[in-house]
N, C-alpha and C positions, 0 to 999 in steps of 0.2 A: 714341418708345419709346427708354428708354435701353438702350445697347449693354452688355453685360455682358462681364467681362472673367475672361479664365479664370484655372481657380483656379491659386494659387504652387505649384511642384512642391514646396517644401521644407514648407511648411504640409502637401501630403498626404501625403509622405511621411512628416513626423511624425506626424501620426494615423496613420497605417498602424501606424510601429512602435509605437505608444501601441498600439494594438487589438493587436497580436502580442502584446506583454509581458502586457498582460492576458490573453489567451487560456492562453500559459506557465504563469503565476502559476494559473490556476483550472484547469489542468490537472495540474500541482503540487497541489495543495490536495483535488481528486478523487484523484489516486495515493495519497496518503498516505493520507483517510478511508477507503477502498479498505484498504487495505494495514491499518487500525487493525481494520477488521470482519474480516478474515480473520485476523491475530493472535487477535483474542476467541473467534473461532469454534473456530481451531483449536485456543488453548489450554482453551478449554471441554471439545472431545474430549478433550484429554490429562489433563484433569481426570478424565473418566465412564470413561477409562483406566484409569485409577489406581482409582478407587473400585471396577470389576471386581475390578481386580489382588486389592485387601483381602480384599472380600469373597468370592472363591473360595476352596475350599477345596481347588483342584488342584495341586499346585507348580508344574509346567510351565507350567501358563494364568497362574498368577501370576505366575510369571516373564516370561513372553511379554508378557501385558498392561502390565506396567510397564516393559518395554524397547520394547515400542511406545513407550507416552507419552513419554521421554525423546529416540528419534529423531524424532518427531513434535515437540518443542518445541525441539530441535537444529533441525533441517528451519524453523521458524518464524523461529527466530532469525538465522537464516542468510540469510535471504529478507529478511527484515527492513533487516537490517547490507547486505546488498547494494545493495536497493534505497534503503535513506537513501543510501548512499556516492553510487551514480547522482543522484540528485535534487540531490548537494551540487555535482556537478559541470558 
């Protein structure tokens, strides 16, 4: 029986960081499409916002409803520009 010879530290250590970086990279890539479905959703709401806002005929509600939507797409944006800045760093 041939005797086996154990493996090179430096060989598993490169796979190790190989499997890290990739772990990174698709954890990066889930934050983001993450991060794109809540943009959509939320500006969606700020959209069905806005179309209350029109459609009412209360001033107040009107007003209300579309300074919702604009804190709510501030609030996205913000979230947004943050979390890119983290991801780039």
């Amino acid at each position: 029986m041939a005797e086996q010879m154990p493996p090179d530290p430096e060989q598993v250590l490169a796979s190790f960081m190989e499997r890290h970086q990739q772990m990174i990279t698709a954890g990066r890539r889930a934050t983001l499409d993450g991060l794109q479905a809540y943009e959509q959703t939320l500006s969606a709401f700020a959209d069905s916002q806005e179309q209350l806002a029109a459609a009412s005929e209360v001033e107040w509600l009107s007003r209300l409803l579309t300074a919702q939507a604009g804190f709510t797409r501030e609030v996205v944006n913000a979230i947004s520009k943050f979390t890119h800045d983290v991801m780039e760093a």
